[in-house]
mmCIF file of the N, C-alpha and C atoms, coordinates in Angstrom:
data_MODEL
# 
_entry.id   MODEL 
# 
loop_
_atom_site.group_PDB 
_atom_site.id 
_atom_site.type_symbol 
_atom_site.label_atom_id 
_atom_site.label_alt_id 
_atom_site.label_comp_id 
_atom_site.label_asym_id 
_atom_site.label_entity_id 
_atom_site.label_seq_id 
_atom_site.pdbx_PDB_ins_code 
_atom_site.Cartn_x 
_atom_site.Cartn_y 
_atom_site.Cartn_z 
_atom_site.occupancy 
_atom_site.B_iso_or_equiv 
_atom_site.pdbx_formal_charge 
_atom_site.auth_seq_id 
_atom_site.auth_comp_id 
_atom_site.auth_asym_id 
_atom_site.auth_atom_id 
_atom_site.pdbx_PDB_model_num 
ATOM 1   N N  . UNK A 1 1  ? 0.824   -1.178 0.000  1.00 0.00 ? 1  UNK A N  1 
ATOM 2   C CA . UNK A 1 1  ? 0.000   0.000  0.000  1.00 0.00 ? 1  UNK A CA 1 
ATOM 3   C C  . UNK A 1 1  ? 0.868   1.241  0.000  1.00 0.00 ? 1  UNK A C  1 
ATOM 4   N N  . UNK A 1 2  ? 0.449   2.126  -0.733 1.00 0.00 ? 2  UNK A N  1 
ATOM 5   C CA . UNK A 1 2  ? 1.061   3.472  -0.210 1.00 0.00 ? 2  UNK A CA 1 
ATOM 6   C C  . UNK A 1 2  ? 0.987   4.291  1.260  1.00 0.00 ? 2  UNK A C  1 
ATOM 7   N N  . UNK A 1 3  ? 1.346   5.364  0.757  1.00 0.00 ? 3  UNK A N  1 
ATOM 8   C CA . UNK A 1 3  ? 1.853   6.070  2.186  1.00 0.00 ? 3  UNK A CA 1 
ATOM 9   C C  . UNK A 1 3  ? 0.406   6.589  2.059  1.00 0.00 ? 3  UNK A C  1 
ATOM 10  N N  . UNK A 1 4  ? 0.123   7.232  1.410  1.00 0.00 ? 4  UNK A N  1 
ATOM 11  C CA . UNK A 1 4  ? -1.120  8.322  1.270  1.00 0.00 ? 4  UNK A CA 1 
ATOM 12  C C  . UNK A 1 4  ? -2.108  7.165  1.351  1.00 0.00 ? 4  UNK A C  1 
ATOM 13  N N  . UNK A 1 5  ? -2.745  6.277  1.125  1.00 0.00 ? 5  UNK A N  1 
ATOM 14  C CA . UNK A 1 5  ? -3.506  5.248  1.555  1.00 0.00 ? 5  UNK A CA 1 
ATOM 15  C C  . UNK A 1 5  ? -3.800  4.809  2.877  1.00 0.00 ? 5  UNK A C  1 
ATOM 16  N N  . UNK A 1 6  ? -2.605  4.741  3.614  1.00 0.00 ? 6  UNK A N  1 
ATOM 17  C CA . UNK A 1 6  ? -2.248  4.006  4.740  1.00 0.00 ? 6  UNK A CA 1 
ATOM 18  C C  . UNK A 1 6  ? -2.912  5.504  5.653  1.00 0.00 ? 6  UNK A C  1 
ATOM 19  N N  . UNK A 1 7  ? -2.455  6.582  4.842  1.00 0.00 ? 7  UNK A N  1 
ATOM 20  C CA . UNK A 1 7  ? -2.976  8.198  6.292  1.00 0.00 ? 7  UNK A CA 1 
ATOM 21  C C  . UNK A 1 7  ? -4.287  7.909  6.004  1.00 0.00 ? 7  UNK A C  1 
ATOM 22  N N  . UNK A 1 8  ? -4.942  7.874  4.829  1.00 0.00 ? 8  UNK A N  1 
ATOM 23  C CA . UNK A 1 8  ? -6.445  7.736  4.359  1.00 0.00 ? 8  UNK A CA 1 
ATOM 24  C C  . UNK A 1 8  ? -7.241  6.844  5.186  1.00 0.00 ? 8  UNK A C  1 
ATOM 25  N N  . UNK A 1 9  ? -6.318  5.251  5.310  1.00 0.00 ? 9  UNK A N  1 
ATOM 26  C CA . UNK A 1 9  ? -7.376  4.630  5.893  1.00 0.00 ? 9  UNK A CA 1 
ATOM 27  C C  . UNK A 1 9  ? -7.171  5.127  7.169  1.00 0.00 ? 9  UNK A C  1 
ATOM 28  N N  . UNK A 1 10 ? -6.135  5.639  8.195  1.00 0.00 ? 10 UNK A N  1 
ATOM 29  C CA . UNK A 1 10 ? -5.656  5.573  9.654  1.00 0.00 ? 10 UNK A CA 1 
ATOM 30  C C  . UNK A 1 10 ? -6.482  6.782  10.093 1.00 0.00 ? 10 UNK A C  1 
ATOM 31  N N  . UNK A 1 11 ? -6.644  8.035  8.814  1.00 0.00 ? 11 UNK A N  1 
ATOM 32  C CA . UNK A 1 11 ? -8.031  8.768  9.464  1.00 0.00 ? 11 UNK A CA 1 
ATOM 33  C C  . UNK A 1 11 ? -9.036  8.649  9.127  1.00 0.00 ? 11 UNK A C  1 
ATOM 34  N N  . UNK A 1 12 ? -9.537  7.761  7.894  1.00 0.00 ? 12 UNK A N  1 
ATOM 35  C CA . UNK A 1 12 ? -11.388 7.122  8.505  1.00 0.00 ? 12 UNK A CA 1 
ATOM 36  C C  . UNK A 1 12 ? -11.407 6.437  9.622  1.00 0.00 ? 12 UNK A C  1 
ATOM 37  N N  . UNK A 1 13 ? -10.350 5.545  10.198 1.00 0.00 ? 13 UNK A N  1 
ATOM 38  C CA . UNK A 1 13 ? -10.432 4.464  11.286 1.00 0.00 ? 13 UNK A CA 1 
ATOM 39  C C  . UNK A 1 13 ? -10.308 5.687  12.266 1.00 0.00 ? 13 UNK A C  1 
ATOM 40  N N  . UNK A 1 14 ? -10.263 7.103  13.173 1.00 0.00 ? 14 UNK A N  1 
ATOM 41  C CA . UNK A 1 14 ? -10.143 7.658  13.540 1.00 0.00 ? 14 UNK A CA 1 
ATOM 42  C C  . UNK A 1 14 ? -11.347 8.583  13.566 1.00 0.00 ? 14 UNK A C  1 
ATOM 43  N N  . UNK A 1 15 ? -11.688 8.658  12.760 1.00 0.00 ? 15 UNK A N  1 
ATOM 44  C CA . UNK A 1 15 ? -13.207 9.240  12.640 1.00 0.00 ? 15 UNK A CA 1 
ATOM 45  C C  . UNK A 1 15 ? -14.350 8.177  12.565 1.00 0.00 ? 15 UNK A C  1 
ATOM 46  N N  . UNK A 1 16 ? -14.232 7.207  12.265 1.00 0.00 ? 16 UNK A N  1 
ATOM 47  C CA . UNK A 1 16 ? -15.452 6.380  12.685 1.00 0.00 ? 16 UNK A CA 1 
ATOM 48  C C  . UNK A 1 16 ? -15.403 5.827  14.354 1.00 0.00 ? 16 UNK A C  1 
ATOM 49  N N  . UNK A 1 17 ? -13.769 6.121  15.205 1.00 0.00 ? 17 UNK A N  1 
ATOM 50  C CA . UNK A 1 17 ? -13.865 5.480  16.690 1.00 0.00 ? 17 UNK A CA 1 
ATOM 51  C C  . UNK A 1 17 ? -14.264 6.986  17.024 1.00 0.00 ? 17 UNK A C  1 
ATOM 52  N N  . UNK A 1 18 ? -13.949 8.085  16.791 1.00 0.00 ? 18 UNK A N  1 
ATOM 53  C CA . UNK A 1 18 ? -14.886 9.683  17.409 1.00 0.00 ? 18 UNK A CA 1 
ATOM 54  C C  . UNK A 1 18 ? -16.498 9.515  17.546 1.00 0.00 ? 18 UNK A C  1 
ATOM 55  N N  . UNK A 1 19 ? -16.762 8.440  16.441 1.00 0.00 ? 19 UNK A N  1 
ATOM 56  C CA . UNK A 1 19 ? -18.040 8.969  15.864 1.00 0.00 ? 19 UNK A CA 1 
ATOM 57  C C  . UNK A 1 19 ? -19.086 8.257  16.953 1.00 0.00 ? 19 UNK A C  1 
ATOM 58  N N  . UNK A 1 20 ? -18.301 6.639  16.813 1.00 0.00 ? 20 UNK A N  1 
ATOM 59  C CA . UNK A 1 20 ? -18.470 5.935  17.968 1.00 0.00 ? 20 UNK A CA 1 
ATOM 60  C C  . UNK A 1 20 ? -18.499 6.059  19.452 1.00 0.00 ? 20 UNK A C  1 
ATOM 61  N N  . UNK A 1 21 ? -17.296 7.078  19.787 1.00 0.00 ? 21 UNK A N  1 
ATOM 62  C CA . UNK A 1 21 ? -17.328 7.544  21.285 1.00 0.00 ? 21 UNK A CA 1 
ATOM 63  C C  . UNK A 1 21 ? -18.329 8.493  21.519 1.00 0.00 ? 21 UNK A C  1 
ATOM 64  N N  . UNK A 1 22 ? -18.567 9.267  20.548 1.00 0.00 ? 22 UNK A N  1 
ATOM 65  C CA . UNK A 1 22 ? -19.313 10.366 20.748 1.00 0.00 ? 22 UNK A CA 1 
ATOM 66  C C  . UNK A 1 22 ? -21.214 9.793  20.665 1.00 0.00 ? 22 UNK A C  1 
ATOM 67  N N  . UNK A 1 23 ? -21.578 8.807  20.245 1.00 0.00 ? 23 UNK A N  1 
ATOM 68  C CA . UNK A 1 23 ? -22.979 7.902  20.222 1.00 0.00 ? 23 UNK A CA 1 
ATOM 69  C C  . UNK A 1 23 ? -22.868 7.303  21.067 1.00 0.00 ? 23 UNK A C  1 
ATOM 70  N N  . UNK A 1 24 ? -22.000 6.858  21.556 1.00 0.00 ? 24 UNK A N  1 
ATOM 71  C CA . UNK A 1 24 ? -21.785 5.884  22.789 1.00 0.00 ? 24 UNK A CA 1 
ATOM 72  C C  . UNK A 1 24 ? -22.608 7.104  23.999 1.00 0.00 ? 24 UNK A C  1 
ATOM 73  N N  . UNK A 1 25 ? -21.630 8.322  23.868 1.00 0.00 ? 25 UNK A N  1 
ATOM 74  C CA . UNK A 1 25 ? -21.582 8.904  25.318 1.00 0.00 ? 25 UNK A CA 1 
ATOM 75  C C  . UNK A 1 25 ? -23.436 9.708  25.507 1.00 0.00 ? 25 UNK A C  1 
ATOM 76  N N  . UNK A 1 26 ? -23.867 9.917  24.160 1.00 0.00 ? 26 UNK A N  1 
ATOM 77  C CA . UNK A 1 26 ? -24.912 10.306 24.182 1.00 0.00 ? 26 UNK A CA 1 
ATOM 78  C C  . UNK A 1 26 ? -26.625 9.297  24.682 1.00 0.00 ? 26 UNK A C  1 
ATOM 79  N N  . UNK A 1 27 ? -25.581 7.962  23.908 1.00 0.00 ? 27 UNK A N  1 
ATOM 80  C CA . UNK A 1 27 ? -26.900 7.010  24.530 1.00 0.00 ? 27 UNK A CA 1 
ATOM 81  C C  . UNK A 1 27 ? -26.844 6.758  26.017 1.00 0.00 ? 27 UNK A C  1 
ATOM 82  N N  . UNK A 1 28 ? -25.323 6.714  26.999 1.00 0.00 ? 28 UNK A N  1 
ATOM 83  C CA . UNK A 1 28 ? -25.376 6.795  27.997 1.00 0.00 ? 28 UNK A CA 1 
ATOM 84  C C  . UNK A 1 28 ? -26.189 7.795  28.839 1.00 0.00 ? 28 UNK A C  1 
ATOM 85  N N  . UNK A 1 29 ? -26.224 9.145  28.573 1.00 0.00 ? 29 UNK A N  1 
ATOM 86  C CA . UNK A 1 29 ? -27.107 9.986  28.564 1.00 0.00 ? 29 UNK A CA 1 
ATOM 87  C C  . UNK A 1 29 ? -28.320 9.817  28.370 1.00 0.00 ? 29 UNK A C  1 
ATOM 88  N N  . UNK A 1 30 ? -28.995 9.196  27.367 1.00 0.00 ? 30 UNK A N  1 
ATOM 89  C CA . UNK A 1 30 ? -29.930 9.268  27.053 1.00 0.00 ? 30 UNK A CA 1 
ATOM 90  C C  . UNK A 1 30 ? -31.030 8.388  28.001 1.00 0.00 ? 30 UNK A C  1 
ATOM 91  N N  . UNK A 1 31 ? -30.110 6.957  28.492 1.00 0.00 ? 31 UNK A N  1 
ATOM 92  C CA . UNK A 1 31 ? -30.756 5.673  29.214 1.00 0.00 ? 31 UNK A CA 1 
ATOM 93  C C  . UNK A 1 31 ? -30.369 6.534  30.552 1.00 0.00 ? 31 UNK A C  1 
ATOM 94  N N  . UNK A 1 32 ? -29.611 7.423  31.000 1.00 0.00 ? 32 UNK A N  1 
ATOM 95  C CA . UNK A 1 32 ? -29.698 7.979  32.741 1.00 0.00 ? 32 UNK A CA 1 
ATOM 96  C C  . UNK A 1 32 ? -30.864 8.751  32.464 1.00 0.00 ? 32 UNK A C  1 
ATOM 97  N N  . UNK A 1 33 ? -31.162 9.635  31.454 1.00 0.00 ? 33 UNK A N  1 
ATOM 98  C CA . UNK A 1 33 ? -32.297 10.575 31.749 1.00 0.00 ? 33 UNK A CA 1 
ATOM 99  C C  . UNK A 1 33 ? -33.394 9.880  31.600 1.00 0.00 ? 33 UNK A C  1 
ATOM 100 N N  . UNK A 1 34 ? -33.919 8.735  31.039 1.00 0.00 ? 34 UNK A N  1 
ATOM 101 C CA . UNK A 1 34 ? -34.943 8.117  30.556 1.00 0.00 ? 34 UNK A CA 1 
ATOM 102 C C  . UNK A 1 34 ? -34.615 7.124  32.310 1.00 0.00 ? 34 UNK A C  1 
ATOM 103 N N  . UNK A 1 35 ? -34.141 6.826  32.578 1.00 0.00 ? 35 UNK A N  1 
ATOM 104 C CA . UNK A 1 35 ? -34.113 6.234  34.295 1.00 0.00 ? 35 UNK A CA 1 
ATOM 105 C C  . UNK A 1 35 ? -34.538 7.087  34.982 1.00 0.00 ? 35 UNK A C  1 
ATOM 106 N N  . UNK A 1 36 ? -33.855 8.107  34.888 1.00 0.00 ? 36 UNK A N  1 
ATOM 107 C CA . UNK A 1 36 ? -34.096 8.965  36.170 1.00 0.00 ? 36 UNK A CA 1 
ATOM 108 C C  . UNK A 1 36 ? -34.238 9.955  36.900 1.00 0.00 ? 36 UNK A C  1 
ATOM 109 N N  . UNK A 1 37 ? -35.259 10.622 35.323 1.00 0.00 ? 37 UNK A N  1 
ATOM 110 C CA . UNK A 1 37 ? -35.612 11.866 34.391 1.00 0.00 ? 37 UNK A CA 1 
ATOM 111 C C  . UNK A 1 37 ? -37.192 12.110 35.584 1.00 0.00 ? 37 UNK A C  1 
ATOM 112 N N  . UNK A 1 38 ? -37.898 12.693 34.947 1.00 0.00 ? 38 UNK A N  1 
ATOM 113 C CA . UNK A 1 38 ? -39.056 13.258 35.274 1.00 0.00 ? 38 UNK A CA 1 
ATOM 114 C C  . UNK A 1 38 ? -40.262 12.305 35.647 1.00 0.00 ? 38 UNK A C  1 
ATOM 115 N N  . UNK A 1 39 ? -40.016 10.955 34.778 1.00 0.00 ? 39 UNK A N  1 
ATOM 116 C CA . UNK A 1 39 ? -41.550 9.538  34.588 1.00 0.00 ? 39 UNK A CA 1 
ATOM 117 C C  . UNK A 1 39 ? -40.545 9.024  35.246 1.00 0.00 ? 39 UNK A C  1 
ATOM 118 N N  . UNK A 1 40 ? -39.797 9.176  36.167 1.00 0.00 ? 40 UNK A N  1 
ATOM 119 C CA . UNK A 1 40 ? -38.741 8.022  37.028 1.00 0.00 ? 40 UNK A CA 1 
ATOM 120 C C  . UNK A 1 40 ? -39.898 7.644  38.249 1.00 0.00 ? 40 UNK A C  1 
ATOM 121 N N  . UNK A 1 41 ? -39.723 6.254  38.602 1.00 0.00 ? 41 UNK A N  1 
ATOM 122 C CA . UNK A 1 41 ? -39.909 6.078  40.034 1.00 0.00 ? 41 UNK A CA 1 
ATOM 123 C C  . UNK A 1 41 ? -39.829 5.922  41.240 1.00 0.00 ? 41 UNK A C  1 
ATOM 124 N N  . UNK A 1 42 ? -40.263 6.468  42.099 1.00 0.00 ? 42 UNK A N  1 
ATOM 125 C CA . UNK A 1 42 ? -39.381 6.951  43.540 1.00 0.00 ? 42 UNK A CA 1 
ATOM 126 C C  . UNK A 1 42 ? -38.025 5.300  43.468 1.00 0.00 ? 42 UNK A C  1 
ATOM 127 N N  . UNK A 1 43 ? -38.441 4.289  43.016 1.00 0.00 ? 43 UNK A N  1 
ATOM 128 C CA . UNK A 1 43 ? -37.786 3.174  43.089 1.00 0.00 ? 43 UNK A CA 1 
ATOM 129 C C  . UNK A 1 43 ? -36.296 3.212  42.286 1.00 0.00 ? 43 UNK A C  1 
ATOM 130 N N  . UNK A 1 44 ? -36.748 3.964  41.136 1.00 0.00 ? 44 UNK A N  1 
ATOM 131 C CA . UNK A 1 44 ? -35.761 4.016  39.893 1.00 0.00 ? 44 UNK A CA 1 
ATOM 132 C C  . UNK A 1 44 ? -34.846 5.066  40.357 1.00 0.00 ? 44 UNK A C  1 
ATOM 133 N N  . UNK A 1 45 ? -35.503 6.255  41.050 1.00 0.00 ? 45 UNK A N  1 
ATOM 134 C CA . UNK A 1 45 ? -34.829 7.659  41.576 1.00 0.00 ? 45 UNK A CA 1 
ATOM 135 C C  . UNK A 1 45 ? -33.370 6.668  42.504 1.00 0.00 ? 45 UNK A C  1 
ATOM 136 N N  . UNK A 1 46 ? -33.612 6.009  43.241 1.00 0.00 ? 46 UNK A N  1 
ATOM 137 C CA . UNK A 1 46 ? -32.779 5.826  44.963 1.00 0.00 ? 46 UNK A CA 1 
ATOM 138 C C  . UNK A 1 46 ? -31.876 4.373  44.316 1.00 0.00 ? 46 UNK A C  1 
ATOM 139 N N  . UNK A 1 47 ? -31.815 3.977  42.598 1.00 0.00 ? 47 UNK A N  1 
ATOM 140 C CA . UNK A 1 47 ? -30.836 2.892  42.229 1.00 0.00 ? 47 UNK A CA 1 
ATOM 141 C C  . UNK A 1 47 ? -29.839 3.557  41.811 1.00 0.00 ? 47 UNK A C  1 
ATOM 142 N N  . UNK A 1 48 ? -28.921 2.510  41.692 1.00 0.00 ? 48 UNK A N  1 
ATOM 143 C CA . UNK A 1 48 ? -27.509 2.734  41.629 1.00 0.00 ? 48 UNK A CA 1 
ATOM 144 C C  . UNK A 1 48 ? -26.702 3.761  40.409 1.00 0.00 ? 48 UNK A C  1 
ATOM 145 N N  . UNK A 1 49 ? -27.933 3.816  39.688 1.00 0.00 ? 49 UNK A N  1 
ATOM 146 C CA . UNK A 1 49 ? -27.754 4.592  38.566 1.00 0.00 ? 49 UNK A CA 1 
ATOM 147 C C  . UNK A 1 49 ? -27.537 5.878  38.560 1.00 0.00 ? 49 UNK A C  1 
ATOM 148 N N  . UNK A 1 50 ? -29.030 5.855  38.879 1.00 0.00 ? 50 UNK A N  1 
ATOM 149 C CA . UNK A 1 50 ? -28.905 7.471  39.492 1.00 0.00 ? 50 UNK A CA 1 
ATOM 150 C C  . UNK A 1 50 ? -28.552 7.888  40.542 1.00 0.00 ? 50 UNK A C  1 
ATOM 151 N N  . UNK A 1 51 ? -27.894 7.205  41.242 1.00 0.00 ? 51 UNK A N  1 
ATOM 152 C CA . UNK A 1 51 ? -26.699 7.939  42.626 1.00 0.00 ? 51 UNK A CA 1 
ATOM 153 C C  . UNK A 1 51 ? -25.611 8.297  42.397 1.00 0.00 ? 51 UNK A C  1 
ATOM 154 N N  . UNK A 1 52 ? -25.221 7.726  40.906 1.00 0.00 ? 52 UNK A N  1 
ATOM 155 C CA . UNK A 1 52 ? -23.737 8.005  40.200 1.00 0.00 ? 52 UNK A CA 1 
ATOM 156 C C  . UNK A 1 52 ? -23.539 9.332  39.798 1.00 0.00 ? 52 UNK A C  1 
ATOM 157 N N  . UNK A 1 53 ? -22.767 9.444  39.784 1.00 0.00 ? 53 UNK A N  1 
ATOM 158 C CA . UNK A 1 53 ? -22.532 10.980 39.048 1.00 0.00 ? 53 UNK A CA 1 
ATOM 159 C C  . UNK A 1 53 ? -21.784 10.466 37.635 1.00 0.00 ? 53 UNK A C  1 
ATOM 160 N N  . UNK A 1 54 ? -21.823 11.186 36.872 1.00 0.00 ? 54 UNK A N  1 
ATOM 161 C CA . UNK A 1 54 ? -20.934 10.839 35.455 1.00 0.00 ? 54 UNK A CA 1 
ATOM 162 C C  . UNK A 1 54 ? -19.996 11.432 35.021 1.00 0.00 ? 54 UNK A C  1 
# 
C-alpha cells in the first residue's frame, strides 16, 4: 500500500472510533435521563444509577 492510503485509511479508522465515542456517550445519557428523568420512580430515583454521578 502506499503512504497516502495508509494516512487515508488511519483517518477514517479515527473518525469512525470519534463517531463511535461520541454515540456511545450520548446514549449513555440518554438511558440515565430516561431512568431517572421526570416519569422516574421513587424506586428508579434511589438505584444505583442514578446515585452516580458521570
Amino acid at each position: 500500500m502506499k503512504t497516502s492510503n495508509l494516512l487515508i485509511s488511519g483517518a477514517v479508522a479515527a473518525l469512525c472510533a470519534g463517531i463511535l465515542v461520541v454515540f456511545t456517550d450520548i446514549e449513555l445519557s440518554m438511558v440515565r435521563w430516561f431512568s431517572c428523568g421526570p416519569f422516574s420512580t421513587s424506586s428508579e430515583e434511589q438505584s444505583e444509577l442514578c446515585k452516580r454521578k458521570l
